[in-house]
C-alpha positions, 0 to 999 in steps of 0.5 A: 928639853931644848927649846928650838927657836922657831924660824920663819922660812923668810926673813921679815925684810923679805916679807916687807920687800914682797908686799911692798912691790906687790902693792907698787905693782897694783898702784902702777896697774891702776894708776895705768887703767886710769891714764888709758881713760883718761887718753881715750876720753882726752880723744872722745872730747875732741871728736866732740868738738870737731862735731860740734863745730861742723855742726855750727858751721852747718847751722850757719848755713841753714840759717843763712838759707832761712833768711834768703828762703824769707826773702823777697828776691827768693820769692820772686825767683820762684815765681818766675821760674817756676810758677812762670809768673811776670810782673807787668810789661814783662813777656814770658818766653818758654824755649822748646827744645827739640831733641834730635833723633837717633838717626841723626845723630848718627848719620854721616856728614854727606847725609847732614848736608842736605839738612843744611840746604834751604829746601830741606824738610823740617819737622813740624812744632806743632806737637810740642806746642800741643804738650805746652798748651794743653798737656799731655793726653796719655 
């Protein structure tokens, strides 16, 4: 009986090159992976910092804020303006603004020219001064 070599159907060189760049492919995937990951978290750290500043830059502000809120200048702004308080020897002035009808601001200038004479009516103040001292009664 002859004896027949058995024989693989590639040579072991063959074999080796396969595994070899099958290896090196798996390598140069992951190695790919981990370089995306590494960009993305690269971009995700600077929009951090770009939040953190504008979020430092809005706390100065806020403090800057705090510290005129605190201050006497900003109290006494309030006071006046709002609470329409005077120290002494000031007078308050409140102006009343008359807001001007439609009509009026419609009219032709021929008709706005008996406005301007010296005896022409003029609407009494009388109702404003009312709201200012004693409120409104609706």
């Amino acid at each position: 009986m002859e004896r027949k070599e058995r024989r693989l159907p590639l040579p072991p060189t063959d074999i080796l090159t396969v595994m070899g760049i099958t290896v090196a492919i798996f390598f140069l995937l992951a190695f790919g992976g981990k370089a995306l990951e590494g960009y993305r978290l690269h971009r995700y750290n600077e929009q951090l910092r770009a939040e953190i500043a504008e979020l430092q830059e809005q706390q100065e502000e806020l403090k800057a804020k705090l510290e005129y809120v605190q201050s006497p200048q900003y109290v006494e702004k309030v006071a006046r303006e709002e609470y329409r308080w005077v120290q002494p020897g000031d007078k308050l002035v409140i102006p009343i603004y008359r807001e001007a009808p439609a009509a009026a601001a419609t009219a032709t200038p021929a008709a706005s020219q008996g406005q301007d004479m010296p005896g022409a009516e003029t609407a009494s103040h009388w109702p404003e001064w009312q709201e200012l001292l004693f409120g409104s009664f609706d």
